[in-house]
N, CA, C and O atoms as a GROMACS GRO file, in nm:
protein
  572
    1UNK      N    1   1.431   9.555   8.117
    1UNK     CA    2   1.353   9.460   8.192
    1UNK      C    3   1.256   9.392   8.096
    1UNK      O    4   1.204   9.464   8.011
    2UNK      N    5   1.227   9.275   8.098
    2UNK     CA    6   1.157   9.185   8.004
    2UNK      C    7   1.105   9.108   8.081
    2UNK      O    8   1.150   9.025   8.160
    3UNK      N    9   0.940   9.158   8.034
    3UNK     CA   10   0.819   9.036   8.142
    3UNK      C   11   0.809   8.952   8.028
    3UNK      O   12   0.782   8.969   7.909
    4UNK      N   13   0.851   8.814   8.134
    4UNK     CA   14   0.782   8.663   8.119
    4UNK      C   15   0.706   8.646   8.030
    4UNK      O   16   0.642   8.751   8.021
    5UNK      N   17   0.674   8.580   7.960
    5UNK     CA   18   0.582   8.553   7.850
    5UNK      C   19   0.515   8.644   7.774
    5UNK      O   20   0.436   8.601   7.691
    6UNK      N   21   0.537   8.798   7.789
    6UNK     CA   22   0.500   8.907   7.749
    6UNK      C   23   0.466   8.956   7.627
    6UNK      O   24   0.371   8.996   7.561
    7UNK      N   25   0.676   8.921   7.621
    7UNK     CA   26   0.716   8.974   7.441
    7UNK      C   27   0.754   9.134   7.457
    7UNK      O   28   0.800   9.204   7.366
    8UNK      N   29   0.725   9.177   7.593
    8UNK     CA   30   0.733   9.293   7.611
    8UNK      C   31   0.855   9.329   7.695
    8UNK      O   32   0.867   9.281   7.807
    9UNK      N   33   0.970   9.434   7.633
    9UNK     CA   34   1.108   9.423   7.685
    9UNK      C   35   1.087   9.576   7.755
    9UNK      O   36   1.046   9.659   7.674
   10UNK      N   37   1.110   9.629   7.897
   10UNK     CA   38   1.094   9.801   7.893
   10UNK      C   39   1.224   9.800   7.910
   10UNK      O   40   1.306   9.721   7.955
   11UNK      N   41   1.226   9.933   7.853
   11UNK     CA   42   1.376  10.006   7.836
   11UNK      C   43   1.361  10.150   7.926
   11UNK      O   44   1.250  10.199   7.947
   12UNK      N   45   1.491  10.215   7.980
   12UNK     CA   46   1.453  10.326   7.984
   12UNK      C   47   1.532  10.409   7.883
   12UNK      O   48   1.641  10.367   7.843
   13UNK      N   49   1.486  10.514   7.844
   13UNK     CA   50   1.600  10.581   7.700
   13UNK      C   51   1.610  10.729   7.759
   13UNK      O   52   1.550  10.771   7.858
   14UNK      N   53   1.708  10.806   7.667
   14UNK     CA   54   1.624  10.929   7.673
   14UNK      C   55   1.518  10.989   7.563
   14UNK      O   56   1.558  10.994   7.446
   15UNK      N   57   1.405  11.028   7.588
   15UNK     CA   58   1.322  11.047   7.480
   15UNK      C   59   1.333  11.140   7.347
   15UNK      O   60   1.277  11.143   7.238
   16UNK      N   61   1.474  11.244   7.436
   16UNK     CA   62   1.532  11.322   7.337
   16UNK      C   63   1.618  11.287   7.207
   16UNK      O   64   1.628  11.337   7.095
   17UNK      N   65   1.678  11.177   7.273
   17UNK     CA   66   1.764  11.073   7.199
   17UNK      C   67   1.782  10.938   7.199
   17UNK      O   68   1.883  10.875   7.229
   18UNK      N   69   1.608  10.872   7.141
   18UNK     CA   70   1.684  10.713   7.139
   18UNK      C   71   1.731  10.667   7.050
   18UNK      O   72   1.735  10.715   6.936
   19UNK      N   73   1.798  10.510   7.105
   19UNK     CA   74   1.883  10.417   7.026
   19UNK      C   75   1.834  10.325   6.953
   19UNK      O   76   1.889  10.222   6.915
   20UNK      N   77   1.735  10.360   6.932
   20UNK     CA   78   1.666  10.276   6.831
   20UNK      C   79   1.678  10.289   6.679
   20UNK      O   80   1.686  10.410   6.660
   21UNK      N   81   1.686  10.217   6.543
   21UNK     CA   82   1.720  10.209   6.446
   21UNK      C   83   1.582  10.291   6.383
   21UNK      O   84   1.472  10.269   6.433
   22UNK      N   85   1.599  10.392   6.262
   22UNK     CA   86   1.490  10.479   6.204
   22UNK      C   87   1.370  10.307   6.169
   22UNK      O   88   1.408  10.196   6.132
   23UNK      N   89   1.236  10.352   6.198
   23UNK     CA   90   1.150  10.300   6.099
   23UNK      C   91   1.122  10.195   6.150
   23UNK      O   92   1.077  10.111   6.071
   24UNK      N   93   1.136  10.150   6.310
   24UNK     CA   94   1.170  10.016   6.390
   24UNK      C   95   1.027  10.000   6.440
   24UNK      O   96   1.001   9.883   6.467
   25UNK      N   97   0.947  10.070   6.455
   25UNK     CA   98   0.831  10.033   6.499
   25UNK      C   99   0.682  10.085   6.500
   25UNK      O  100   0.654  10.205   6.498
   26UNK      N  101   0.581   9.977   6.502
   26UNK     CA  102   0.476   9.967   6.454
   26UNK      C  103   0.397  10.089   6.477
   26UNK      O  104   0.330  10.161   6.403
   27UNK      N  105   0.436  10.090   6.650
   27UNK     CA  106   0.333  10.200   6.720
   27UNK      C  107   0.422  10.252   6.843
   27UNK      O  108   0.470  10.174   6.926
   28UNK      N  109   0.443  10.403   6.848
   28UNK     CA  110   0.481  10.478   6.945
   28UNK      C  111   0.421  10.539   7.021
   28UNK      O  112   0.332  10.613   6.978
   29UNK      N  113   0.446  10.532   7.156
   29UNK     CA  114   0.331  10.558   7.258
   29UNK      C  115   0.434  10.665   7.371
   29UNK      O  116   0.547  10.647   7.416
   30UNK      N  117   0.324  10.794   7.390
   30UNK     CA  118   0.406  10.894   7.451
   30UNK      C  119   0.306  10.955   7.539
   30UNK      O  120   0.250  11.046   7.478
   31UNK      N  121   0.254  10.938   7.675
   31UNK     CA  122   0.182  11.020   7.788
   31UNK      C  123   0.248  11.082   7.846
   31UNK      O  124   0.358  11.040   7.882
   32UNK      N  125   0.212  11.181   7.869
   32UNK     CA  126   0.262  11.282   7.968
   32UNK      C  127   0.372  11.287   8.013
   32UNK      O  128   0.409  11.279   8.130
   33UNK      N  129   0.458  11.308   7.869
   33UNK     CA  130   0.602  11.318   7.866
   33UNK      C  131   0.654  11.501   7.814
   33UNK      O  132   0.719  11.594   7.861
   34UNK      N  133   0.583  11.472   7.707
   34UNK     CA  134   0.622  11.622   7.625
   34UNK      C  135   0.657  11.737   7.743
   34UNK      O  136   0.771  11.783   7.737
   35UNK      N  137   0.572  11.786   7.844
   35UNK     CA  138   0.571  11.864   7.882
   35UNK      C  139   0.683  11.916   7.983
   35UNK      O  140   0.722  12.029   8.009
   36UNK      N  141   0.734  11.740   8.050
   36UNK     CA  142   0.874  11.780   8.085
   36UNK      C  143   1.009  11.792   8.037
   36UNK      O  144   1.113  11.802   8.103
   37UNK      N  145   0.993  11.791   7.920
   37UNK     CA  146   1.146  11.838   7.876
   37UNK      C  147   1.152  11.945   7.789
   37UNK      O  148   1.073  12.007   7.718
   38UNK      N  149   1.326  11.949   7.827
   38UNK     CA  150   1.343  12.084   7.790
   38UNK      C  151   1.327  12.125   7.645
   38UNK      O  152   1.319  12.243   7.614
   39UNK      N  153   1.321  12.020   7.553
   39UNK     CA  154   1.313  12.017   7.434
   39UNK      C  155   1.221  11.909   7.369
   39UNK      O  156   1.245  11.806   7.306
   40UNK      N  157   1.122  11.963   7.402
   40UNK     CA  158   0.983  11.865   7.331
   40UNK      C  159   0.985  11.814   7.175
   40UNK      O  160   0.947  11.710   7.119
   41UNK      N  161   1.048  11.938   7.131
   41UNK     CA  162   1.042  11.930   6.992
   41UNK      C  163   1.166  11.794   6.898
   41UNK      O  164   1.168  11.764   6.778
   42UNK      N  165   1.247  11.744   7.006
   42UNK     CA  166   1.367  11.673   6.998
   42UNK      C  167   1.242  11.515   7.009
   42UNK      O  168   1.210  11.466   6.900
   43UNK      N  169   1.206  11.475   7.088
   43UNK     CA  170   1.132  11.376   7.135
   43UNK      C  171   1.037  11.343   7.053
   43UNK      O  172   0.991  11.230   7.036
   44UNK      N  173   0.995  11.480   6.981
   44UNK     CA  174   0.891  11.462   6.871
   44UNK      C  175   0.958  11.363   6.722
   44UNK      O  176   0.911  11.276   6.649
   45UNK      N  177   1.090  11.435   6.731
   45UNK     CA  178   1.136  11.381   6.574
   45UNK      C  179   1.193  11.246   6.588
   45UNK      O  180   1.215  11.171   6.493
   46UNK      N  181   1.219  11.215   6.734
   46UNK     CA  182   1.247  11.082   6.737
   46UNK      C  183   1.138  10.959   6.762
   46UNK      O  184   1.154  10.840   6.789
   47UNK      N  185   1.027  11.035   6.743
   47UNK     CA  186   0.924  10.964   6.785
   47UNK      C  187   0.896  10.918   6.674
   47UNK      O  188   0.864  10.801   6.656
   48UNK      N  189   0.906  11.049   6.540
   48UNK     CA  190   0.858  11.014   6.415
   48UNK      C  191   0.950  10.928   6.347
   48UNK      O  192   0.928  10.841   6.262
   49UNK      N  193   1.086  10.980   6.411
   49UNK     CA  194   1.220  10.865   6.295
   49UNK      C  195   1.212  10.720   6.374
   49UNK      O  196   1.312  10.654   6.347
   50UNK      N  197   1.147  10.670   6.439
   50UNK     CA  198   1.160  10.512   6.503
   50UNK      C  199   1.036  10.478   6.470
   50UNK      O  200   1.012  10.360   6.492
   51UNK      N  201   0.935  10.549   6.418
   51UNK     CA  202   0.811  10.500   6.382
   51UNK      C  203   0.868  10.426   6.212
   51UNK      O  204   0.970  10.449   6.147
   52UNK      N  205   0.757  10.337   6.189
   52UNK     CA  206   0.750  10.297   6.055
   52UNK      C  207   0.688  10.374   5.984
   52UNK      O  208   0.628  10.467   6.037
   53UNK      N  209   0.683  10.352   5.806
   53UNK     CA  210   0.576  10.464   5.784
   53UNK      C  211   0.496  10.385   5.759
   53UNK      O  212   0.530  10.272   5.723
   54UNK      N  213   0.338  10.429   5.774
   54UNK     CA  214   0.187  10.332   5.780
   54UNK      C  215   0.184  10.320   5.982
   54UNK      O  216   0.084  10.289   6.046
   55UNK      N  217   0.336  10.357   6.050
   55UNK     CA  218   0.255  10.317   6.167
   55UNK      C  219   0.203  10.470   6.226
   55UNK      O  220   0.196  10.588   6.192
   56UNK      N  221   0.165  10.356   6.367
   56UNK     CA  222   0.073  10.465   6.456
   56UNK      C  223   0.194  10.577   6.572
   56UNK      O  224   0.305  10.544   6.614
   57UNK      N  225   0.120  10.710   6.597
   57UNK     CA  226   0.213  10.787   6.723
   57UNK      C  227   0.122  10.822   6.768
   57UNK      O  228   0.038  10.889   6.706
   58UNK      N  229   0.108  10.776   6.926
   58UNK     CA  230   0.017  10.802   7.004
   58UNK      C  231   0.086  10.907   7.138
   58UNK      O  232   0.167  10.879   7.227
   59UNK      N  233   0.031  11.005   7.114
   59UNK     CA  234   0.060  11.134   7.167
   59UNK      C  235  -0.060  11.161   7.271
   59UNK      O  236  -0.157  11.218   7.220
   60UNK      N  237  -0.073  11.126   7.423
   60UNK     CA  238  -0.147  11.205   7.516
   60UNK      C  239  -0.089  11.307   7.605
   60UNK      O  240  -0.006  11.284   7.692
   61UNK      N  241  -0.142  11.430   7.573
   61UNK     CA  242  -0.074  11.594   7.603
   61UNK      C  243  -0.160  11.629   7.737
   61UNK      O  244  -0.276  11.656   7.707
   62UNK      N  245  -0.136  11.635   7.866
   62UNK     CA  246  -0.212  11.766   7.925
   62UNK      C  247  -0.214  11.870   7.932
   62UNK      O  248  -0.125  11.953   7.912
   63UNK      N  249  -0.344  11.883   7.970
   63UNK     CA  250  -0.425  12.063   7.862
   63UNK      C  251  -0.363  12.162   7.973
   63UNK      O  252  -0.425  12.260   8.015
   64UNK      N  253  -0.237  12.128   8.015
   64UNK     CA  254  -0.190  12.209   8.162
   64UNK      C  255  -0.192  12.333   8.078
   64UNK      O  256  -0.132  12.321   7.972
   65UNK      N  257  -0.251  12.459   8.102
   65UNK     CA  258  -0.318  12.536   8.200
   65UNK      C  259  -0.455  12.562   8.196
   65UNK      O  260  -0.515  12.640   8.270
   66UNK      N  261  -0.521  12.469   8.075
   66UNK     CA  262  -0.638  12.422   8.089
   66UNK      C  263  -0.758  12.459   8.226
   66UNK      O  264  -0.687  12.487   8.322
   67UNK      N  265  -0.874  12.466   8.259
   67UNK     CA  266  -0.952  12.481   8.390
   67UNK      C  267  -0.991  12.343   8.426
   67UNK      O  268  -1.007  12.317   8.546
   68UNK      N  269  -1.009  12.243   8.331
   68UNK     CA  270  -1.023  12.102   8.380
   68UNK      C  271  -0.930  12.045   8.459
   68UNK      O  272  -0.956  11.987   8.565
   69UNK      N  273  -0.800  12.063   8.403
   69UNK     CA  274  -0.682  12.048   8.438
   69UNK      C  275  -0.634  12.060   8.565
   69UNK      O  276  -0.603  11.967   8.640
   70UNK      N  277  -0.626  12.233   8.599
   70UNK     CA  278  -0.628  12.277   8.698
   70UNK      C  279  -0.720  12.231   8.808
   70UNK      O  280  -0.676  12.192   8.917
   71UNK      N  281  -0.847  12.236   8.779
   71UNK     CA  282  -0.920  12.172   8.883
   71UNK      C  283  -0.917  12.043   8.913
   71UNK      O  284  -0.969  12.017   9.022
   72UNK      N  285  -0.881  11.969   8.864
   72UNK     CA  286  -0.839  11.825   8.910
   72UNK      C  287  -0.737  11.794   8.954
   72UNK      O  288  -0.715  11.680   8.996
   73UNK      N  289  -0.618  11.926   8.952
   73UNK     CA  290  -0.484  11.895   9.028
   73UNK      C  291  -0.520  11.969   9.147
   73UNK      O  292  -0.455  11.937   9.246
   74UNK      N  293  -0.620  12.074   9.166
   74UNK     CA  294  -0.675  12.125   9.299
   74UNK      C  295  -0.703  12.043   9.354
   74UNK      O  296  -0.650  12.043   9.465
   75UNK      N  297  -0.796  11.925   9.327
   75UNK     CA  298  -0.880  11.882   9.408
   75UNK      C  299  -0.760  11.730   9.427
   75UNK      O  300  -0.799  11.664   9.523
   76UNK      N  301  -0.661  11.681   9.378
   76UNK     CA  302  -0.585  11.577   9.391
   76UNK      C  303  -0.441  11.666   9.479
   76UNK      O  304  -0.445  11.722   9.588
   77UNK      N  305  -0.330  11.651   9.390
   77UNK     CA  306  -0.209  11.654   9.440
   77UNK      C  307  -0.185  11.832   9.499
   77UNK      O  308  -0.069  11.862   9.529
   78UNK      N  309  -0.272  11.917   9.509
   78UNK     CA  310  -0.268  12.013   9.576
   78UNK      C  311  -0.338  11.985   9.713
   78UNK      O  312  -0.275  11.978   9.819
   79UNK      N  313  -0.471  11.969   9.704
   79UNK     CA  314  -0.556  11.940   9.787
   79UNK      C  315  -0.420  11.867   9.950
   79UNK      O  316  -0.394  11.923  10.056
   80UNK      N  317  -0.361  11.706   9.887
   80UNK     CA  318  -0.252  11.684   9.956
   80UNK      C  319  -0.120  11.731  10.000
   80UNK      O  320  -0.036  11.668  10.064
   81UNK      N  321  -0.112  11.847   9.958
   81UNK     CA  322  -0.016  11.901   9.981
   81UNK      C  323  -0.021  12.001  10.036
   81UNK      O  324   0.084  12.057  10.066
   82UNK      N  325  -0.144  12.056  10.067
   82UNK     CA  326  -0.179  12.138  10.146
   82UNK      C  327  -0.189  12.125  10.302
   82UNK      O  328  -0.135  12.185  10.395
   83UNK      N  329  -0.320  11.978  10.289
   83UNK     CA  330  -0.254  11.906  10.418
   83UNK      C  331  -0.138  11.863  10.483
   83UNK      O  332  -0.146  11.844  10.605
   84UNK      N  333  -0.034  11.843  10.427
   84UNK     CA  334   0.113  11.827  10.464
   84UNK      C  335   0.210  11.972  10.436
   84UNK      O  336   0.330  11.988  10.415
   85UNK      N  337   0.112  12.052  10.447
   85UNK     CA  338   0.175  12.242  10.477
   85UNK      C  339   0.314  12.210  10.347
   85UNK      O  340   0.428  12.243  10.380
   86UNK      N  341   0.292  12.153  10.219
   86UNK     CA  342   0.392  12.185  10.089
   86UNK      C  343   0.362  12.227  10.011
   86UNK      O  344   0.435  12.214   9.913
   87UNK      N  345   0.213  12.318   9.993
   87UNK     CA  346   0.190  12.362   9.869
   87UNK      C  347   0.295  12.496   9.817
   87UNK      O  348   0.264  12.532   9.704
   88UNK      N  349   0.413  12.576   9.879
   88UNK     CA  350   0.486  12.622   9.796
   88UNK      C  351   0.581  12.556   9.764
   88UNK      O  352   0.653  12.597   9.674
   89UNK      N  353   0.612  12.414   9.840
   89UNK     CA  354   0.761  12.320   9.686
   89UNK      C  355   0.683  12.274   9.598
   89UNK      O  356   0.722  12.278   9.482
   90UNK      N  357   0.534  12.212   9.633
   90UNK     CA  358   0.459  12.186   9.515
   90UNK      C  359   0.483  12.256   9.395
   90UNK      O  360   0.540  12.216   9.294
   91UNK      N  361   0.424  12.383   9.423
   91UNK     CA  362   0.466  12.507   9.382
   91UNK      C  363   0.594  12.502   9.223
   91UNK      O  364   0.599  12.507   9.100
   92UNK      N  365   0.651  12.494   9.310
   92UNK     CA  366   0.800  12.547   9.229
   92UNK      C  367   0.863  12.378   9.202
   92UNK      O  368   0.973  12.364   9.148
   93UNK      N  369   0.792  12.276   9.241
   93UNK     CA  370   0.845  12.148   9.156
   93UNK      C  371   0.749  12.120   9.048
   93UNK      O  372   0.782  12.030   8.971
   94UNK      N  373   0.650  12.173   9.029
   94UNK     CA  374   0.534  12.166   8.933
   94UNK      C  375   0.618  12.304   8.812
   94UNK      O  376   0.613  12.298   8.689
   95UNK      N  377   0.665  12.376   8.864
   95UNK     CA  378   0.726  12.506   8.785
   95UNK      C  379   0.845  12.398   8.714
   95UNK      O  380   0.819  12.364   8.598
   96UNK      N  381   0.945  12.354   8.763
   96UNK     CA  382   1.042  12.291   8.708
   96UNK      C  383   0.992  12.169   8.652
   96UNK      O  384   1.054  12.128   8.554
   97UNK      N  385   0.891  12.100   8.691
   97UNK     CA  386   0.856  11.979   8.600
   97UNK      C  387   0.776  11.975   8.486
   97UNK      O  388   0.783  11.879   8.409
   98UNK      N  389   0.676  12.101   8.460
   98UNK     CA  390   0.624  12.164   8.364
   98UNK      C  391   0.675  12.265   8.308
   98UNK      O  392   0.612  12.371   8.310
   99UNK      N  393   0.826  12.256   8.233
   99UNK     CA  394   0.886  12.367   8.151
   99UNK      C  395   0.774  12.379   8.061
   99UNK      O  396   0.733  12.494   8.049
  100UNK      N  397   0.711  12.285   7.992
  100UNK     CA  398   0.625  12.344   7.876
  100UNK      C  399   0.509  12.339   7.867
  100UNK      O  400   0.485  12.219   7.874
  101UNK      N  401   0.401  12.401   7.855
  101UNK     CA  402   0.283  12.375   7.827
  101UNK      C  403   0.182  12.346   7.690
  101UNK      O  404   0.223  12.361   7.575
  102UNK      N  405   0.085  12.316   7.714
  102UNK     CA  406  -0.005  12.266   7.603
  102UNK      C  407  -0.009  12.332   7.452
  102UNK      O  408   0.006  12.284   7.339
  103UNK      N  409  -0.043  12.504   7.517
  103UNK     CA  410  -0.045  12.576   7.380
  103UNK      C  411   0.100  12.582   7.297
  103UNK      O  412   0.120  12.600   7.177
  104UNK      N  413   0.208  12.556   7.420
  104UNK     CA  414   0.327  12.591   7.348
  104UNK      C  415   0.362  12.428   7.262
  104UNK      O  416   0.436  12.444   7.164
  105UNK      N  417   0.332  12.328   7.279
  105UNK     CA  418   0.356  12.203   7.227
  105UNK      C  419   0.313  12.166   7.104
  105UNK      O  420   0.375  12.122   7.008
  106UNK      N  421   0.180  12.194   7.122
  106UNK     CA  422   0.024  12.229   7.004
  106UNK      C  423   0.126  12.242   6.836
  106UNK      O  424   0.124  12.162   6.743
  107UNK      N  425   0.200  12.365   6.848
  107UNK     CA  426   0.252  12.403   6.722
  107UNK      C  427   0.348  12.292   6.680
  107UNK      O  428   0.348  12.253   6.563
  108UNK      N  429   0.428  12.239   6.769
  108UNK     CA  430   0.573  12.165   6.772
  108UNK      C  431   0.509  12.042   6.716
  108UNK      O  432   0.546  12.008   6.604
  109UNK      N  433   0.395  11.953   6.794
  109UNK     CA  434   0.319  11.855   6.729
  109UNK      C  435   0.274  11.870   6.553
  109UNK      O  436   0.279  11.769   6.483
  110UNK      N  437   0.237  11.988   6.501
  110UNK     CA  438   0.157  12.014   6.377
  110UNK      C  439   0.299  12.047   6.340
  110UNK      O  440   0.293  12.057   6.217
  111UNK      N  441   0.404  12.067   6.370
  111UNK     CA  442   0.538  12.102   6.251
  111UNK      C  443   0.572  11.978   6.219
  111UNK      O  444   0.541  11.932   6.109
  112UNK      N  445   0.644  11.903   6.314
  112UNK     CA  446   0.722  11.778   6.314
  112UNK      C  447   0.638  11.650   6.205
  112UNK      O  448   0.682  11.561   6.132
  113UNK      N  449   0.528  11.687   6.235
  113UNK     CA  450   0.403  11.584   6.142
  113UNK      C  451   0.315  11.625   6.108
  113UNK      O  452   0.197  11.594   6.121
  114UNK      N  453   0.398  11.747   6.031
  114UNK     CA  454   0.288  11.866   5.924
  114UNK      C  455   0.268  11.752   5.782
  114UNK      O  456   0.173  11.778   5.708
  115UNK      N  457   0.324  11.673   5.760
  115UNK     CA  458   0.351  11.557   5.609
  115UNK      C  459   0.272  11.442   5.671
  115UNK      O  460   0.256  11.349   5.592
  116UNK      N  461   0.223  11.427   5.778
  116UNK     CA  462   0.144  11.268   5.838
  116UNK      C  463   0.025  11.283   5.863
  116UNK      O  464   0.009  11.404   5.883
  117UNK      N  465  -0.097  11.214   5.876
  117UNK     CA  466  -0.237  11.237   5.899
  117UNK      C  467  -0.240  11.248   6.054
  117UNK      O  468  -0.162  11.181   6.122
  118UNK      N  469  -0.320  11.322   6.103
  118UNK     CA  470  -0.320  11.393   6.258
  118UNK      C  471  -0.453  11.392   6.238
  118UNK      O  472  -0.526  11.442   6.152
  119UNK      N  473  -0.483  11.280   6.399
  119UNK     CA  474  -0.636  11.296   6.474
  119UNK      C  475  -0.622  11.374   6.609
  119UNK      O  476  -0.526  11.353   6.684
  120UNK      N  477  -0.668  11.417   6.623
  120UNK     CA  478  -0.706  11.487   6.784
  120UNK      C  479  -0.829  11.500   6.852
  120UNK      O  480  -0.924  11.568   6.813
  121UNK      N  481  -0.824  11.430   6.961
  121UNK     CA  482  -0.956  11.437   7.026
  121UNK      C  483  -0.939  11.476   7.199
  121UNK      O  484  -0.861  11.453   7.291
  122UNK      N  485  -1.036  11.534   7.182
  122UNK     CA  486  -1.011  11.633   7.352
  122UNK      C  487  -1.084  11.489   7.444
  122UNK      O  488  -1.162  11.402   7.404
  123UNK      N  489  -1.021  11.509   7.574
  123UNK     CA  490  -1.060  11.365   7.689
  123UNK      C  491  -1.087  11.467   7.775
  123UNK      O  492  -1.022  11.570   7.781
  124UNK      N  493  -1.216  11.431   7.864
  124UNK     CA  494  -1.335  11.374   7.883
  124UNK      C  495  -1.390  11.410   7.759
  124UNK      O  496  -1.405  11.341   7.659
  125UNK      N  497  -1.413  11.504   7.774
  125UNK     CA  498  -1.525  11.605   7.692
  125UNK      C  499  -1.512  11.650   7.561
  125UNK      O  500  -1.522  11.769   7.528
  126UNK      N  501  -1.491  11.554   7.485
  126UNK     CA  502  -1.435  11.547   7.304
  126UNK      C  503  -1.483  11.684   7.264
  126UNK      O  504  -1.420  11.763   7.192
  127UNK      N  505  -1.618  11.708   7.326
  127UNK     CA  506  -1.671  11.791   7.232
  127UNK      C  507  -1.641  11.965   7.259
  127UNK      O  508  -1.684  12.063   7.198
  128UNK      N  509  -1.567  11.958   7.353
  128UNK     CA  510  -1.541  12.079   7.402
  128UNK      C  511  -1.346  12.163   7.395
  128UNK      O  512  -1.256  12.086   7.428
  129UNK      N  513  -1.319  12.257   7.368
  129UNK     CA  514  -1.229  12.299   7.331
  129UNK      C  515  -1.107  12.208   7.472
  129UNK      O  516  -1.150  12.118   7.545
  130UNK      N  517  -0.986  12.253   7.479
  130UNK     CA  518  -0.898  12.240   7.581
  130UNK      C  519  -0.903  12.266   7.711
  130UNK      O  520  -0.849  12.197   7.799
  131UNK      N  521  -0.974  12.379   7.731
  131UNK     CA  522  -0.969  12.415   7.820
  131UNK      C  523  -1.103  12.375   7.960
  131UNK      O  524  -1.122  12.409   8.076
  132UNK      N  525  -1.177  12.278   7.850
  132UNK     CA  526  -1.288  12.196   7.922
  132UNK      C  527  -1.217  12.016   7.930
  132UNK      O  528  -1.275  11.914   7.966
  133UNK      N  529  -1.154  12.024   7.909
  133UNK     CA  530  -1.053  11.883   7.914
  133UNK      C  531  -0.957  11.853   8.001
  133UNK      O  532  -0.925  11.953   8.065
  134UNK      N  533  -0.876  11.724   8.041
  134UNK     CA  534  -0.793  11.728   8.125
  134UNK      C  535  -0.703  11.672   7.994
  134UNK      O  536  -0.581  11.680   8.014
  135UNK      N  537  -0.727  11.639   7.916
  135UNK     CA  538  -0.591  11.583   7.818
  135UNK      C  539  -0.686  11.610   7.637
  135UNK      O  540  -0.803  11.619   7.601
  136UNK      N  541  -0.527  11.612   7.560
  136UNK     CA  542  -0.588  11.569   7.402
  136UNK      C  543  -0.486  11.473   7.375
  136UNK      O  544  -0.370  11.480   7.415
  137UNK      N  545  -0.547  11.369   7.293
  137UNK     CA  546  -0.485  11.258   7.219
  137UNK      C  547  -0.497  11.292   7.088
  137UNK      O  548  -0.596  11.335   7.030
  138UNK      N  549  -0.351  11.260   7.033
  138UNK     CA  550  -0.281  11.280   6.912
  138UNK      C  551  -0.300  11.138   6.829
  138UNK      O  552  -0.194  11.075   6.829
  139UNK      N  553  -0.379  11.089   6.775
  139UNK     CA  554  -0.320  10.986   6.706
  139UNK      C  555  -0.273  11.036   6.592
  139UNK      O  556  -0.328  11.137   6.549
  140UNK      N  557  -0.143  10.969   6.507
  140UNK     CA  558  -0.072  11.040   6.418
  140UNK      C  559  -0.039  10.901   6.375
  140UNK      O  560  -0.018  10.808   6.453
  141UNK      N  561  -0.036  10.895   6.233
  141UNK     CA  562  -0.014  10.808   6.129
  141UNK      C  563   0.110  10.845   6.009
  141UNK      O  564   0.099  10.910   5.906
  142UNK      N  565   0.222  10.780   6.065
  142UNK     CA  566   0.348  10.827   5.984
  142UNK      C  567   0.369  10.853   5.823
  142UNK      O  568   0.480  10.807   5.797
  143UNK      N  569   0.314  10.903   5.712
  143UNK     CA  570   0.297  10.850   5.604
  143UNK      C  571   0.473  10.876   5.560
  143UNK      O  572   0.515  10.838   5.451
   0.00000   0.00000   0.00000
C-alpha cells in the first residue's frame, strides 16, 4: 500500500524473513514485535542485514513482566476484559502472543549487535531499572 504524496510504500513481510536486499536502508523501525515470535533472534539479524552500515535500528521492547507493565495492562486491557467476563482467554491469548519476554530478548539484542554501538533508555522513567518502566528503546547504529 502506498500513501499519496508520502513516498511512503507499507508492506507486510515476515519479520523473520524479509525480501529486502542486505544494506537497503537508512533506518529500521521495530515496536512491539520481538516478543511475538517464535524466533526473535531471526528478526533481529534481518533487521541488522537490511540496515545500512552508519544506519539507525530502532528497537522498542516491552518490559513484559516488568510491574509498570503489568500495571498498566491491569488497569487497560484486563480491567476490559473483566467486564466482558474474558479475563481467562485473555489469559491464555496473552500466553500465546507473548512467547517471549523482555529478560529473555535483552541477551538476543546484545549478541546480534554485540559489533554496533547500542543506546538504551528505559520509557517513562529513564532513570529507573525495567521493572519501573513500561518499555526500553534500543537505538542501535549498524557499524
Amino acid at each position: 500500500m502506498k500513501l499519496k504524496s508520502s513516498g511512503i510504500d507499507f508492506q507486510i513481510q515476515d519479520a523473520q524473513a524479509l525480501s529486502f536486499p542486505e544494506n537497503k536502508f537508512d533506518r529500521v523501525i521495530s515496536t512491539c514485535v520481538l516478543h511475538h515470535l517464535i524466533y526473535p533472534e531471526l528478526a533481529l539479524l534481518e533487521m541488522r542485514r537490511v540496515a545500512k552500515p552508519g544506519g539507525r535500528i530502532s528497537i522498542a521492547l516491552p518490559t513484559d513482566p516488568g510491574i509498570t507493565y503489568r500495571f498498566l495492562r491491569l488497569i487497560t486491557t484486563v480491567r476490559n476484559a473483566r467486564r466482558f467476563e474474558l479475563n481467562s482467554e485473555l489469559e491464555i491469548v496473552h500466553a500465546f502472543e507473548h512467547r517471549n519476554h523482555y529478560l529473555g530478548i535483552i541477551p538476543l539484542i546484545c549478541e546480534v549487535f554485540k559489533n554496533d554501538l547500542i543506546r538504551k533508555s528505559n520509557r517513562p522513567f529513564g532513570l529507573f531499572g525495567y521493572h519501573l518502566n513500561a518499555f526500553t528503546v534500543f537505538q542501535i547504529t549498524k557499524i
